[in-house]
C-alpha positions as CSV (number, residue, x, y, z in Angstrom):
1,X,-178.2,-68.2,131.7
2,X,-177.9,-65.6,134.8
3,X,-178.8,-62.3,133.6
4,X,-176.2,-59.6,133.7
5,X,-176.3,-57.4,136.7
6,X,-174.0,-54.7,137.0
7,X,-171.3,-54.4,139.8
8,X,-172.2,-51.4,141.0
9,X,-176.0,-52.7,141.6
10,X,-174.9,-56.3,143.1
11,X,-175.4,-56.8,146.9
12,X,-173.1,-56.4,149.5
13,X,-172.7,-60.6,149.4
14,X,-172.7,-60.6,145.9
15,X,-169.6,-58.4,145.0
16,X,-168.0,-60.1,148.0
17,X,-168.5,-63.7,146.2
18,X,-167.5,-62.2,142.9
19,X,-164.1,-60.2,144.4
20,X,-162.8,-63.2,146.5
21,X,-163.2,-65.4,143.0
22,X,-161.1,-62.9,141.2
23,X,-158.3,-63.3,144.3
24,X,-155.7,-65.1,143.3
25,X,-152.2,-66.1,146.1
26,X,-148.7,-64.7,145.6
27,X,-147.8,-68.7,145.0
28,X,-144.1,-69.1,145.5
29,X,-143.5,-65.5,145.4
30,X,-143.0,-63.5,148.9
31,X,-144.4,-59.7,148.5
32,X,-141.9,-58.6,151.3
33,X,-139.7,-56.0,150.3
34,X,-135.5,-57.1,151.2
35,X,-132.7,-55.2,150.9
36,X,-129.1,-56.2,151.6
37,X,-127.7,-55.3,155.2
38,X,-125.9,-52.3,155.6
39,X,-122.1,-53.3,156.2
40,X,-121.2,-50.2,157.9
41,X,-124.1,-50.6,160.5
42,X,-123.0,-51.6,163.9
43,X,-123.9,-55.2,164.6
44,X,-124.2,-57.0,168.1
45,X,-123.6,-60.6,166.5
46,X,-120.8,-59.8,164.7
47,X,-118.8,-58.4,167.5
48,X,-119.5,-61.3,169.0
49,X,-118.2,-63.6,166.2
50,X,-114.6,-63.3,168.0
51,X,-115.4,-65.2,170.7
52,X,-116.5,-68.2,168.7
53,X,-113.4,-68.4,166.7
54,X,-110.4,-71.3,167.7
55,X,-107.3,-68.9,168.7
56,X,-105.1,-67.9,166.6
57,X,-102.0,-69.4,165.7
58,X,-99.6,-66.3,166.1
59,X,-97.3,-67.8,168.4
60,X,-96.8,-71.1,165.9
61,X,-96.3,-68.5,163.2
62,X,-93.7,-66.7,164.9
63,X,-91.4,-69.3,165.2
64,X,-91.4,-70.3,161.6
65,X,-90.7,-66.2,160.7
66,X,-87.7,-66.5,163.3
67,X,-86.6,-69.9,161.9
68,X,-86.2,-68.6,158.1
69,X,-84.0,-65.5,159.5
């Protein structure tokens, strides 16, 4: 049986060894801090979105509001 040494007497090694036992990981957890986006913020992509959109169909749509009148 090791005889009891206390922490503040260990060597610089020693409290290392014993510290990076007692170190456990995150596992599936991420520490990183999220918050939702703020939808009021100006946003380069989504101005863009337009673009990747198929045209509208306002001309189709017109002629079936002139057909019912």
């Amino acid at each position: 049986m090791e005889k009891f040494i206390p922490y503040e007497k260990l060597s610089k090694k020693e409290k290392r060894k014993l510290d990076q036992a007692k170190r456990q990981t995150w596992g599936e957890l991420n520490p990183v801090t999220r918050k939702p986006e703020n939808s009021k913020a100006y946003n380069r992509k989504r101005t863009q979105d337009w673009k990747k959109e198929p045209p509208e169909l306002r001309p189709l749509y017109m002629l079936q509001l002139n057909a019912i009148k």
